[in-house]
N, C-alpha and C positions, 0 to 999 in steps of 0.2 A: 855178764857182758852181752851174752847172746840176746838174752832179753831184754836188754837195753836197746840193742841194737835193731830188733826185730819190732822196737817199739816207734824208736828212731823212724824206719824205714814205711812204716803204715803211717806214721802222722805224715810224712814229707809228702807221700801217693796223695794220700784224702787233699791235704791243701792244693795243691799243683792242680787235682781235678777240680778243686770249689774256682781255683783262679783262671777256668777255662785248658788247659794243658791238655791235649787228648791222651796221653799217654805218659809213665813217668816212670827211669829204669833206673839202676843201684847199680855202682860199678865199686869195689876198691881201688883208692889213688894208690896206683901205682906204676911201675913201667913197664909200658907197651912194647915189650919184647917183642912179639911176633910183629907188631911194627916196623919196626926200625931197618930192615934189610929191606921193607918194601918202600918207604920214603927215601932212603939212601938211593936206590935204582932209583925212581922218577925224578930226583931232582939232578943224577946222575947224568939222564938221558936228555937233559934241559926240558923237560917239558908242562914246566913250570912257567916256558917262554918270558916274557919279561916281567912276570911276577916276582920281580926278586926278595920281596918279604916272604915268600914263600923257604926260600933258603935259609932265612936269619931264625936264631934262637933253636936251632934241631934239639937239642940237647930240652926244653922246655915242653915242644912239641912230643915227648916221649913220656915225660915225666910231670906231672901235677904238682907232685910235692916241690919240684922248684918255680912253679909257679906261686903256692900259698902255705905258708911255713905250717909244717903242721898237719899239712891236709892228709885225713884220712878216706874221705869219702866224694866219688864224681857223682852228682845227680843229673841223667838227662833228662832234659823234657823236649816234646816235641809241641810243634802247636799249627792245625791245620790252616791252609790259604787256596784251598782248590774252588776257584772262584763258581757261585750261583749262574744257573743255566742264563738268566738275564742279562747277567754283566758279560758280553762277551761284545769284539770289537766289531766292527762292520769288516763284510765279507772280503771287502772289495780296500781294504785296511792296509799298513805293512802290519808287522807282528810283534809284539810286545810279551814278554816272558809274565807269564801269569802273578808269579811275586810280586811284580811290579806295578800290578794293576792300582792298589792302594797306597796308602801310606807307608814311608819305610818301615820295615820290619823292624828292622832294629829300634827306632822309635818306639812300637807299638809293644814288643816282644820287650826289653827293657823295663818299660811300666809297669808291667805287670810283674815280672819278677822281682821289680823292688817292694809291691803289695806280698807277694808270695815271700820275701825275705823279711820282712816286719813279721808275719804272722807265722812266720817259723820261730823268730826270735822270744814272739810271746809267746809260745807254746814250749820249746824247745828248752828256753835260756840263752844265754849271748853265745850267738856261734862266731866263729869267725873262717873269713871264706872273701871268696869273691864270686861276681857272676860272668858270663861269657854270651855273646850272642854277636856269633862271629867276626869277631873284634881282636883275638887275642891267638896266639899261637898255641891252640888245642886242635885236637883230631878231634870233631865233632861226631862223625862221624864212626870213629873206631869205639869211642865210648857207648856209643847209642847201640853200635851191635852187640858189646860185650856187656850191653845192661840187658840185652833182650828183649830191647823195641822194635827192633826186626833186622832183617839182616841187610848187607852190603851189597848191589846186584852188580851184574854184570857191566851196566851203564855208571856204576861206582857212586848209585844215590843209593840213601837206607830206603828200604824198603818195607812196608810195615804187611803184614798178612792181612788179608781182607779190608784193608786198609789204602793203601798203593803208596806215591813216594810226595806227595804234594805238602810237605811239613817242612816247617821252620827249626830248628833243632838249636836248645841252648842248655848249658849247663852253668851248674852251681857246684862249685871245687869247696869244700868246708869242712874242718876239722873235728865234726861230728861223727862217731861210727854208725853206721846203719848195716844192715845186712844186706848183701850183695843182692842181685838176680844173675838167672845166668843167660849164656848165648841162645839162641833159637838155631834151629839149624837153616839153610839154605834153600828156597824153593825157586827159585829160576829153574831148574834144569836144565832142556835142551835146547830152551829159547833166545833163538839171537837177533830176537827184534829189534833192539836198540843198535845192535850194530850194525846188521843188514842199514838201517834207517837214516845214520848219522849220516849228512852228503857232505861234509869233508874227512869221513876214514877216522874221527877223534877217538874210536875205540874199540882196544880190542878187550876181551873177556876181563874184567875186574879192574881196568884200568884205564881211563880216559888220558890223553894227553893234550893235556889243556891249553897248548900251544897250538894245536889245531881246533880247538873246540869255538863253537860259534859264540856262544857267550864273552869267552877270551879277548877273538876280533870287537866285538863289538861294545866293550863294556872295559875290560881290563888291561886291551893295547892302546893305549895313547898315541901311540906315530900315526902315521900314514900306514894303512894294511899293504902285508909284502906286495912286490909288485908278482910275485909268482903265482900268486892265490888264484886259484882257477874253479877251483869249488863253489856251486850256486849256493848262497846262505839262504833261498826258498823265503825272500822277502822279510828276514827276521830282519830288523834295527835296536832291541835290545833283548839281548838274553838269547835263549831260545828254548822249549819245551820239544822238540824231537823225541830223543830218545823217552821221556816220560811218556808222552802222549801214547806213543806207539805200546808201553809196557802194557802186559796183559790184568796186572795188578791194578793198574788205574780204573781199570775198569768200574774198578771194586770204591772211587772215591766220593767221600760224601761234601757237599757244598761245606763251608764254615760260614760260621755264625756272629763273626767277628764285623763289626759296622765299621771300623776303623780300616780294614783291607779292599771298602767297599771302591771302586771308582768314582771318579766326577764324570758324571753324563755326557759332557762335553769331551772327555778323552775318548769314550765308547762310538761318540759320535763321527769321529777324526776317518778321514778319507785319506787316501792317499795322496790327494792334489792336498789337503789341507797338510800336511805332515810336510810335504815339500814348500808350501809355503809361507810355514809356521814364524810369525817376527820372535823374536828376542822377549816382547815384553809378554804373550800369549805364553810361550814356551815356559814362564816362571813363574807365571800365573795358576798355570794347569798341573805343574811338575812340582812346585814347591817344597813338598813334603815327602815328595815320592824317591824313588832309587832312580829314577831315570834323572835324576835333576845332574847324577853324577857326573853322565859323558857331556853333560855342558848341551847348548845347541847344536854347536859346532860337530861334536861329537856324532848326534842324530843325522846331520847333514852328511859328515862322512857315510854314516853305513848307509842312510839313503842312495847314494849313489854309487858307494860298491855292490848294492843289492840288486840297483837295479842294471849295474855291468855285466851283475854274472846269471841274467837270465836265460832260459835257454832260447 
């Protein structure tokens, strides 16, 4: 079995890297016990804010095997987006969360693991499984620590060693045994850059609360932002890289190579008078395939003007 599984666990590595994957960890499905008291506080403390798919399925969330009958085995992969020194927006810009620059991920990240799932199957024999790329009630993230892709930092992104946190993380839940990896230990130590940094307070040491978090307002609140928000969001209108930018590990990131994460010219080119008065039929022209297409125009407009309320 061992052997099987240690056989398992090298073909799955080598394919993930031939289909692009920077990195690829071995978890056993099983339940995330030391989980489960920490998701119970956050969703506890509401700071799930009006994410309330974040609440449904706990029980799922913990557990693989009730997601895919069977399943023996979580595979993470991660796959980089830390956009080329070129692609970057005009200075004089609002600010766009770097994911967002290209195509949706999920789009992009998908494709490829349905290539990566054919050529497991002819190698392997028929597995049965499903895939994930943030879509589904998995801790993406607890997996990828526990496969020892790297660890969970303080700003509550994985973190990869000499690597930094600019990856897309997806996994393949399948009832193939492969031999585990294990955890890496943690190297943040003393550093509380991401918190020092956050300018609405979204976090403290290992735990963002995403109620407060700039991404949250701008992407995953639907209403009108509270009327109490007093916090400058420092020009972001989707997303926000903060606490990333600032981490000492980014340092360490290498461009990707990926053409489909590339931008359209015409976004890099976007000013801020052009962003304010961007029509309907530009906005879906530009955005089409992208994750900004999510908050709509309207949506843009909104943080456009809460951005520019809370300047200093």
């Amino acid at each position: 079995m061992n052997q099987t599984a240690s056989s398992n666990a090298h073909t799955i590595k080598r394919l993930a890297q031939q289909h692009g994957f920077a990195f690829c960890g071995i978890s056993k499905a099983d339940f995330l016990e030391a989980e489960a008291p920490h998701l119970e506080k956050w969703l506890n403390q509401q700071m799930h804010g009006e994410m309330g798919y974040m609440a449904n399925h706990f029980d799922k969330r913990l557990d693989p095997r009730l997601l895919v009958d069977g399943a023996q085995t979580v595979v993470s992969l991660v796959y980089n987006y830390f956009p080329p020194t070129q692609f970057q927006p005009l200075s004089d810009s609002f600010k766009v969360s770097k994911y967002a620059f290209g195509e949706d991920y999920h789009r992009v990240i998908k494709d490829k693991m349905q290539v990566l799932w054919d050529d497991l199957q002819n190698e392997l024999g028929e597995i049965q499984g499903r895939m994930f790329v943030d879509s589904a009630p998995v801790l993406e993230k607890a997996w990828a620590k526990m496969s020892g892709i790297g660890w969970v930092g303080k700003n509550a992104n994985l973190i990869i060693p000499k690597q930094g946190s600019f990856y897309f993380i997806a996994e393949l839940i399948i009832d193939l045994p492969a031999l585990p990896d294990g955890p890496i230990r943690d190297f943040c130590g003393t550093c509380t850059r991401c918190i020092d940094a956050c300018p609405t307070d979204a976090i403290t040491p290992y735990v963002v609360d995403g109620s407060k978090c700039i991404s949250y307002f701008t992407i995953e609140l639907k209403e009108n932002l509270p009327i109490e928000l007093n916090k400058g969001f420092e020009d972001w209108i989707f997303g926000c890289d903060i606490c990333q930018d600032v981490c000492p590990w980014n340092r360490h990131a290498k461009a990707h190579q990926e053409s489909r994460f590339e931008p359209k010219p015409e976004m890099l080119g976007l000013t801020q008078g052009d962003w304010e008065d961007m029509s309907e039929e530009l906005f879906k022209n530009l955005f089409r395939y992208s994750a900004i297409s999510r908050t709509k125009l309207g949506g843009i407009r909104r943080n456009i003007a809460q951005a520019k309320k809370m300047r200093p």
